[in-house]
C-alpha positions, 0 to 999 in steps of 0.5 A, a space after each residue: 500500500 502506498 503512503 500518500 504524503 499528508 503535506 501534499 495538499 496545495 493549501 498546506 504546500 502555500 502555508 508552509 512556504 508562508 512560514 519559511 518567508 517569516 523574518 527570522 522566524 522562518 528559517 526554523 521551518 525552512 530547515 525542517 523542510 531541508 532535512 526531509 527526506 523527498 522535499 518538494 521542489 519548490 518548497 526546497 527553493 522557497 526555503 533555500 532562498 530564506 535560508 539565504 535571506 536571512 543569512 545575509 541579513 545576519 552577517 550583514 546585521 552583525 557586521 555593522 553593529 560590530 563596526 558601531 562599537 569599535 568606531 568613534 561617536 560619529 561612526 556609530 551613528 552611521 553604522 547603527 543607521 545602515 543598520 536600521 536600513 539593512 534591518 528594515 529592508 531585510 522584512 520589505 524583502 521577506 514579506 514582498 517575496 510572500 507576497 508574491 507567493 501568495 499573488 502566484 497562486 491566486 492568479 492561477 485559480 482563475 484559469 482552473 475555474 475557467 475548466 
């Protein structure tokens, strides 16, 4: 008997790469998803691109709070500012990208209808 993969329903395969485009949140589900063992092919990309979103953001977060502390009065506030920049389009990114995969599926149910 053949075992059907519960998470194979549309709606789920939508809410999960939901989760994976959450800011910070969502690299947790993302790397559950990396770690199954036959992960679906988009949900591996939307977890992939998370993984990389937010990595950079971290690297880039840590490197610039570290310059604010190492670096004179005058250089902290700049440093701390790109921070906030860095931070702020970090989220924008995130949720454009989830909403784009949202606007992606509802795009496409019309023309099911239509059948």
């Amino acid at each position: 008997m053949l075992e059907s993969d519960p998470l194979a329903d549309d709606r789920i395969q939508r809410l999960q790469r939901g989760l994976y485009l959450l800011p910070v949140l969502g690299i947790l589900p993302a790397l559950w998803e990396l770690n199954r063992p036959h992960p679906n092919r988009e949900n591996r990309r939307v977890s992939l691109l998370s993984l990389r979103l937010t990595g950079a953001w971290a690297l880039g977060y840590a490197a610039l709070w570290l310059g604010s502390t190492v670096g004179s009065d005058r250089l902290e506030l700049r440093f701390l500012y790109l921070n906030g920049l860095l931070t702020s389009g970090y989220f924008l990114a995130c949720f454009w990208f989830l909403w784009r995969t949202t606007q992606a599926k509802a795009q496409s149910k019309p023309d099911k209808a239509k059948d």
